[in-house]
C-alpha positions as CSV (number, residue, x, y, z in Angstrom):
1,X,26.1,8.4,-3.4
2,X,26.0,11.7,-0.9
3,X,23.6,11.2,2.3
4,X,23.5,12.7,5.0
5,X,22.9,11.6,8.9
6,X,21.2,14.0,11.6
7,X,21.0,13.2,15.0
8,X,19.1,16.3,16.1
9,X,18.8,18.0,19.7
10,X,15.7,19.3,20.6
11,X,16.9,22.5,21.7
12,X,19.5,24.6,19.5
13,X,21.2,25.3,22.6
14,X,22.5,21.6,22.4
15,X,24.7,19.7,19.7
16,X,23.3,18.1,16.8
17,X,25.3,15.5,15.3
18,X,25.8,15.8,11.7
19,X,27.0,13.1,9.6
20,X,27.6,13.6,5.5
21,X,28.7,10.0,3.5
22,X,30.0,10.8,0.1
23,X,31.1,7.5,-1.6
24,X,31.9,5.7,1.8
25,X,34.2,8.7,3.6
26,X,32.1,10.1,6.0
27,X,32.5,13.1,8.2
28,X,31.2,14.0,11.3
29,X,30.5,17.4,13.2
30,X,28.6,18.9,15.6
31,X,26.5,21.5,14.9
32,X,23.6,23.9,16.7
33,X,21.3,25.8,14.7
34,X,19.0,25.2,12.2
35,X,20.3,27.8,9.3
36,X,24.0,25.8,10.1
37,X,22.3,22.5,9.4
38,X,20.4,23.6,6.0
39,X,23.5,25.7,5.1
40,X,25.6,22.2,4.6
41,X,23.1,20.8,3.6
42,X,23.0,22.9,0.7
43,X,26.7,22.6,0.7
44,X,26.3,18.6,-0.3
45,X,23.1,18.5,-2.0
46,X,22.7,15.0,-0.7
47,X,20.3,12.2,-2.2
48,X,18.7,11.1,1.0
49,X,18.6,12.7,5.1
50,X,18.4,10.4,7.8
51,X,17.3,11.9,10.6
52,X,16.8,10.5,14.3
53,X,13.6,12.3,16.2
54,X,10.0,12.0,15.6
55,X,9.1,13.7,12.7
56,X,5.4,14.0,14.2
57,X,3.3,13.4,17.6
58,X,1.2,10.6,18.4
59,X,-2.8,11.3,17.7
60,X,-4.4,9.1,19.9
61,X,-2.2,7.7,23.1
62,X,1.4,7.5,24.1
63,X,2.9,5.7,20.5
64,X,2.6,5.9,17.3
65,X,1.9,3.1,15.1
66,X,5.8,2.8,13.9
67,X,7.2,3.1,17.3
68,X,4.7,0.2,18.2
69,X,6.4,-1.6,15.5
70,X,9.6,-0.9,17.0
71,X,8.4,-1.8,20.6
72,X,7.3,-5.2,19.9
73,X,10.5,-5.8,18.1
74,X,12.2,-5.0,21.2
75,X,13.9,-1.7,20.7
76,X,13.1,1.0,23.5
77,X,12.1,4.0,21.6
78,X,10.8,7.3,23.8
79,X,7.6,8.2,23.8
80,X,7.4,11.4,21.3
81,X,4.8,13.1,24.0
82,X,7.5,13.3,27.0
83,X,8.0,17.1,27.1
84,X,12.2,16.8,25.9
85,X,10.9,14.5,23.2
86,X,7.8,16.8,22.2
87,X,10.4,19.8,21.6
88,X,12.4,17.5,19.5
89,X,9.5,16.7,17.7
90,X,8.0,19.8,17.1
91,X,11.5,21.3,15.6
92,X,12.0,17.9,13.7
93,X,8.8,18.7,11.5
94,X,9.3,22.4,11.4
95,X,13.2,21.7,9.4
96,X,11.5,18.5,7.4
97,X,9.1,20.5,6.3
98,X,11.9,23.2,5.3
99,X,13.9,20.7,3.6
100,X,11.2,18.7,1.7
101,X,10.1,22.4,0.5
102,X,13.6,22.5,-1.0
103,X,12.9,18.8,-2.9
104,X,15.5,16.6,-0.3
105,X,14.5,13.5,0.1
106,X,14.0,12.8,4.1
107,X,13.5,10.2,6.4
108,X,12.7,9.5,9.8
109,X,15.0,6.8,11.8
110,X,15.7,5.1,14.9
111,X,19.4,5.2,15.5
112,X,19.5,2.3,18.1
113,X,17.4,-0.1,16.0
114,X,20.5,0.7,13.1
115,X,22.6,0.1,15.4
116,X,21.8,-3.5,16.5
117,X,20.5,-4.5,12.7
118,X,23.9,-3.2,11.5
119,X,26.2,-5.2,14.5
120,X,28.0,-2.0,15.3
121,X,29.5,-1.3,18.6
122,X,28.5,2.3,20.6
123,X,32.3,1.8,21.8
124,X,35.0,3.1,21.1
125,X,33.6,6.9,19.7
126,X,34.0,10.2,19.2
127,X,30.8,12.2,20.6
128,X,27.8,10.3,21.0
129,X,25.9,12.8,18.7
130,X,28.3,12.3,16.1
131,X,28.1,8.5,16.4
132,X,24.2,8.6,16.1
133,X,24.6,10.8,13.4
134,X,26.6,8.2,11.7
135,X,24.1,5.2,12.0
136,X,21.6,7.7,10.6
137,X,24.0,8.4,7.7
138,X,24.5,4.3,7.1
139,X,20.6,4.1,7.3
140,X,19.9,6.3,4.5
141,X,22.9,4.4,2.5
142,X,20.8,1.5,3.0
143,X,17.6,3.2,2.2
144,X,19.0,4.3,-1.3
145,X,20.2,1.2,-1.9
146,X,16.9,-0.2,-1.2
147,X,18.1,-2.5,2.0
148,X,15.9,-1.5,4.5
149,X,12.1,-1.8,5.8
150,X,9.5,0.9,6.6
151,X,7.9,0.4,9.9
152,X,5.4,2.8,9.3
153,X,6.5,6.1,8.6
154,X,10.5,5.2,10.3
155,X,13.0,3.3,8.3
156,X,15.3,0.4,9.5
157,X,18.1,-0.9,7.8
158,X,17.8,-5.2,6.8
């Protein structure tokens, strides 16, 4: 099984924490641009993308319906219309969009949420990014392996 985990910046000027699992070694590295994260990409051909940022904005309101879901179970997602999170946003659909044109299979995910569910510890690690990128990676493990829920549109592992 080959996934990769993405926890993305929102500008290219900041790291983006890449995560590939291939048959439970997993690999971390930091990463900028958007050509450098499709190029290994391509370089694993991975089953499943777990990415970390709003792959869309909120129609109506402050939420969407998933990060409702993840509000009332007590996790403290950001609202995807605060300006740093609408950047993320806005380049988080733009490379979905670029990857799901290339057949990968992608998903949305909230890295703190994996955290808890999984009982992993944010201490001691690498880079932060890196880390994220991780729980990202072990949420799409879960995904293919069909151990996880869908709030609406972001998957959790169970």
């Amino acid at each position: 099984m080959k996934v990769v985990g993405i926890d993305l910046a929102g500008k290219f000027e900041n790291p983006t924490g890449f995560c590939s699992l291939i048959n439970s070694k997993a690999e971390t590295k930091l990463l900028y641009k958007d050509e450098e994260i499709i190029n290994e990409i391509e370089k694993i051909k991975p089953d499943c993308i777990a990415i970390d940022a709003p792959f869309w904005l909120p129609r109506f309101g402050a939420w969407r319906p998933c990060d409702e879901k993840l509000l009332r179970r007590g996790f403290r997602p950001l609202s995807p219309l605060l300006p740093t999170m609408r950047i993320l946003a806005l380049r988080a659909s733009k490379l979905v969009k670029i990857l799901r044109e290339r057949n990968y299979k992608v998903i949305e995910v909230f890295s703190r949420a994996s955290e808890e569910i999984l009982g992993l510890s944010k201490e001691p690690r690498k880079n932060k990014d890196e880390y994220d990128a991780l729980l990202c990676a072990l949420t799409a493990k879960a995904y293919l392996e069909g151990n996880y829920e869908d709030l609406d549109g972001i998957i959790i592992p169970k």
